[in-house]
C-alpha positions, 0 to 999 in steps of 0.5 A, a space after each residue: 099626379 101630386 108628387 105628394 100622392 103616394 107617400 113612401 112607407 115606414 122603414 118599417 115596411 122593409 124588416 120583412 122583406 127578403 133579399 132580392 137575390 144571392 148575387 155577389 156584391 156589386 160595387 159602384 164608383 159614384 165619384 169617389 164614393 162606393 155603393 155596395 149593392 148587397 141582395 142582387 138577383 143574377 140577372 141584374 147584377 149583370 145588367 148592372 154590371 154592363 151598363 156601369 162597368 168602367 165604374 166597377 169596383 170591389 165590393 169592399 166590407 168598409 168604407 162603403 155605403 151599402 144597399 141592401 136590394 129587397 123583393 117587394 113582392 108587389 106590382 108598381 108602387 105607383 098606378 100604372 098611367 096608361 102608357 108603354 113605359 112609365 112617364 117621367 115621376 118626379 120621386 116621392 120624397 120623406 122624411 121619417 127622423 134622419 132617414 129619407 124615403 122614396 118611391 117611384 113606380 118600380 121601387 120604394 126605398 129609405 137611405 141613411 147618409 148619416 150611417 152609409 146605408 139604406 134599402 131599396 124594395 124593387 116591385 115585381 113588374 117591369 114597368 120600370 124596369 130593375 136598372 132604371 129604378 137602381 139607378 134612380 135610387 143611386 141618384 137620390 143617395 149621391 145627390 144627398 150625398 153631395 149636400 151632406 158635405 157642401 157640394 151638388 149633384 146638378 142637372 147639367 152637361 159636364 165637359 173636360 177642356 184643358 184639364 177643367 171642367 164646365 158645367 152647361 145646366 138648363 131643364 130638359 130640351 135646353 140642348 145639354 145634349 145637343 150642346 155634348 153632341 156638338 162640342 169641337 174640343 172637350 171631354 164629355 162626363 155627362 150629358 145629364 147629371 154632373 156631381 159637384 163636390 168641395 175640396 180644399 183646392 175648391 170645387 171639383 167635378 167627379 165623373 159618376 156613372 150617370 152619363 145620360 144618353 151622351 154614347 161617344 167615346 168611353 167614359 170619362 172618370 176622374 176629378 177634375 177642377 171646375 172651369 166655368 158654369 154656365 146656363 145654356 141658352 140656344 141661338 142662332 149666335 154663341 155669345 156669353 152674357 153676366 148672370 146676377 147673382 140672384 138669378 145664379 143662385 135661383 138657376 142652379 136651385 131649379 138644377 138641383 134634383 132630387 132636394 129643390 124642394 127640401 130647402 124648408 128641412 135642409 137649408 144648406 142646400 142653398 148655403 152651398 149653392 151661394 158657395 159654388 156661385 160666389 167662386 164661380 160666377 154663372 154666365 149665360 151661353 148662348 150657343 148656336 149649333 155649330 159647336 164653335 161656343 167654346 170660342 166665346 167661351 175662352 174669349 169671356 
């Protein structure tokens, strides 16, 4: 499936809807910002609630990004393929002026950064279930977000050793989970997605609700100064190698969801990224299973 096939529509499609529900407001701690979900149905607001209730928070009138839940009345925004759940979709991204739009098999949606605002219009079938697509959804809002003011949301592990954090990105089957799983020391924040965003002491990572499928220990929240990054390799032997910096840069471009392909519209996505590189160089890790590669990594 092109991942242009099935544009998102015009903001104007979302003026009619109604609201998906009387819920009370729900707020979510993504890093320090907060999305106030506005238009929940009580069911899932309280999946919601459960799957992200070490981030709960209020649902504050200002200082917010709000996002209003609409009903859309439809069933997937995207054919069905055939199978039980829906395969992994790269989202459908537009542009319509300042205002990014999305789609995806359960939910189509515009968001404003500029304005801390934006829609999302949930289909009425289970395909994709409501929480999967509200969490996609927050996922492509923080990860414009994090480009907004210089910094990424990268697909890749994040760990807490020694009051800092290291990031371990790599595709899907790289190991990031594995790599969690197996760590001897450490703190995980995700196994999945790790918000990287400036400061005036330098690059921080902030713990967000996306943790993955990492399920030991509670979550870990806070802000923590960035260690190291690395790009994981498994091997039979853990050993730490130097990265060009070209190859850096191209590494965490291809760990950039939801705006690798936007560089044409938003060329800061790769000023930040050369940024992030140029005060942490990136190293590639080999790691063995033994979960004895923070070893090399002090030793490096």
């Amino acid at each position: 499936m092109g991942i242009n096939r099935y544009p998102p529509p015009p903001r104007d499609y979302f003026r009619h809807l109604p609201v998906r529900g009387d819920a009370p407001d729900l707020g979510v701690e993504v890093g320090s910002w907060i999305y106030r979900l506005e238009g929940l149905d009580l069911a899932l607001r309280a999946t919601l609630d459960a799957h992200y209730r070490p981030f709960i928070t209020a649902a504050r009138s200002e200082g917010c990004h709000r996002v209003r839940v609409l009903e859309g009345g439809v069933d997937p925004y995207l054919p069905p393929d055939g199978t039980v759940r829906p395969r992994f979709h790269p989202l459908t991204l537009g542009w319509e002026g300042d205002l990014l739009k999305v789609r995806s098999y359960g939910f189509v949606g515009w968001v404003s950064i500029e304005a801390s605002e934006g829609e999302i219009a949930l289909s009425r079938s289970e395909y994709e279930r409501g929480e999967w697509s509200m969490e996609n959804y927050l996922r492509v809002c923080t990860a414009w977000k994090a480009v907004r003011e210089g910094g990424v949301l990268l697909h890749g592990a994040s760990l807490v050793r020694a009051g800092r954090a290291w990031i371990f990105m790599g595709p899907s089957g790289s190991g990031k989970s594995t790599l969690a799983t197996i760590s001897r020391t450490g703190k995980v924040v995700s196994d999945d997605l790790t918000l990287v965003r400036p400061s005036p002491s330098g690059f921080r990572v902030e713990a967000t609700p996306f943790r993955g499928t990492y399920l030991g220990g509670e979550p870990l929240k806070g802000s923590f100064p960035v260690g190291g990054i690395c790009r994981i390799l498994q091997n039979k032997e853990n050993r730490v190698s130097p990265c060009p910096p070209d190859h850096a840069v191209a590494n965490l471009l291809a760990s950039s969801p939801f705006v690798v392909d936007q560089m044409e519209r938003s060329p800061e996505i790769l000023a930040n990224l050369k940024a992030l590189t140029a005060t942490h160089p990136v190293s590639y890790l080999h790691f063995s299973l033994d979960g004895s590669f923070w070893d090399v990594l002090r030793d490096s």
